[in-house]
C-alpha positions as CSV (number, residue, x, y, z in Angstrom):
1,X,3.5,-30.8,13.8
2,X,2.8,-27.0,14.5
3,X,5.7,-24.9,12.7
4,X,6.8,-21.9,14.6
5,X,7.1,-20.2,11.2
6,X,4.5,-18.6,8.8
7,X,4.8,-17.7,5.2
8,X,3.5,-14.4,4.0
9,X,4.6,-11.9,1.0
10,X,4.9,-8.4,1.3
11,X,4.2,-6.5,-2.3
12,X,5.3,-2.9,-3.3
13,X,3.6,-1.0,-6.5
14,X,5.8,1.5,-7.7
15,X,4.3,4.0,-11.1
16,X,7.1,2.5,-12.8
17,X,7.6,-1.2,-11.5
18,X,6.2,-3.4,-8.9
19,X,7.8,-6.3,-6.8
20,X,6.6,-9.2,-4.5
21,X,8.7,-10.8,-1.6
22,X,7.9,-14.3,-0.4
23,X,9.2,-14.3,3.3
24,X,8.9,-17.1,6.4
25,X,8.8,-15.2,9.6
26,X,8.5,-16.5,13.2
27,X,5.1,-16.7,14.5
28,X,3.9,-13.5,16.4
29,X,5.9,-11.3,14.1
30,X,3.8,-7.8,13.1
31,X,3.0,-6.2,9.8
32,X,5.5,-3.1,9.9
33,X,8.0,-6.4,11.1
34,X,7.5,-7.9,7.7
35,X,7.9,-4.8,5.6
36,X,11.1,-4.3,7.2
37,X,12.1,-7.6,6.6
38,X,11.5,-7.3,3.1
39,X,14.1,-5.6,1.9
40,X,11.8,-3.6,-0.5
41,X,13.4,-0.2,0.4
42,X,17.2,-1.0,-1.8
43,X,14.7,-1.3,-4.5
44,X,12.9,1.6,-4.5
45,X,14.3,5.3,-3.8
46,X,12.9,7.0,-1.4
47,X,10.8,4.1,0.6
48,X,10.2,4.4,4.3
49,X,9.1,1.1,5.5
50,X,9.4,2.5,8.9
51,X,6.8,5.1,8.4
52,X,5.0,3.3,4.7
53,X,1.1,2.9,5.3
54,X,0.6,-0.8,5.2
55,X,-2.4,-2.8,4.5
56,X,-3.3,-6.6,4.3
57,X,-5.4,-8.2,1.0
58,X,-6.3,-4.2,0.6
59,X,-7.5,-3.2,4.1
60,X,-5.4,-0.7,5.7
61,X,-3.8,-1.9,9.0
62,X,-3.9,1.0,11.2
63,X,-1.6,-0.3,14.1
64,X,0.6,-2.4,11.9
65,X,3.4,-2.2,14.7
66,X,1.1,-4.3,17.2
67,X,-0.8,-6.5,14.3
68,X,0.1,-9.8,13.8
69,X,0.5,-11.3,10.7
70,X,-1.4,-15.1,10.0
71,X,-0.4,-18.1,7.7
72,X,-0.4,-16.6,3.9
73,X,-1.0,-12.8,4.3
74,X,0.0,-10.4,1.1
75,X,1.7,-6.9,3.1
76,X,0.8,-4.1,1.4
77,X,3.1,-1.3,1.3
78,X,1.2,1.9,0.1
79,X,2.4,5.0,-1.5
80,X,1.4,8.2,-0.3
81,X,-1.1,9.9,-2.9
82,X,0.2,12.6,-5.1
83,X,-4.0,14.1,-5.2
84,X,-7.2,13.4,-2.9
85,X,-9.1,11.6,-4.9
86,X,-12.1,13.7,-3.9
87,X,-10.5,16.9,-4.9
88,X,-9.2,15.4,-8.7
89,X,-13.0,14.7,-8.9
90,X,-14.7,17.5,-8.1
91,X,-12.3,19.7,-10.0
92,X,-13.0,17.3,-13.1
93,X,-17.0,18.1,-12.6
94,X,-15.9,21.7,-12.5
95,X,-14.7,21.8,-15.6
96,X,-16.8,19.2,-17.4
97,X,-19.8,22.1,-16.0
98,X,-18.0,24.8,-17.7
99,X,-17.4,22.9,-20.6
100,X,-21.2,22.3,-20.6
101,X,-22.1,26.2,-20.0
102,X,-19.7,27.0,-22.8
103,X,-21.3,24.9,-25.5
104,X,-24.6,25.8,-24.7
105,X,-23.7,29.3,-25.1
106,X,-22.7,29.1,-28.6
């Protein structure tokens, strides 16, 4: 017997607190269709599932509005970043080379 539903979660990692959903969807339904569904956004202030980056097992879907979900997929909802992690790195090796000039200096 082929079930026209499909089980999938759809998880949320706040800094604070994180949450996972367990959800049965109809076949065919999309990524940015399961985040909605969720109900993450009473949880956490200030969510936009409608506008959230989403990913799936940690790959970034990039149309999630036209991506279909399979049998057992884990939504990801992602946060936007707060620094680019390129910037927070080469500032530290800035100041790790400063640090470095200064101690040779004495």
């Amino acid at each position: 017997m082929v079930s026209n539903q499909l089980s999938v979660e759809v998880v949320f990692a706040a800094p604070d607190r994180q949450m996972l959903i367990s959800l049965r969807l109809p076949v065919g339904a999309t990524v940015r269709e399961a985040a909605l569904q969720s109900g993450l956004q009473a949880h956490f202030a200030g969510l936009d599932l409608a506008a959230a980056p989403l990913g799936i097992f940690g790959k970034i879907v990039t149309s999630p509005e036209t991506q279909r979900l399979e049998e057992g997929d884990r939504v990801e909802i992602y946060r936007p970043l707060l620094a680019d992690p390129k910037e927070v790195r080469k500032r530290r090796a800035a100041q790790a080379a400063e640090r470095a000039r200064n101690a040779d200096q004495r």
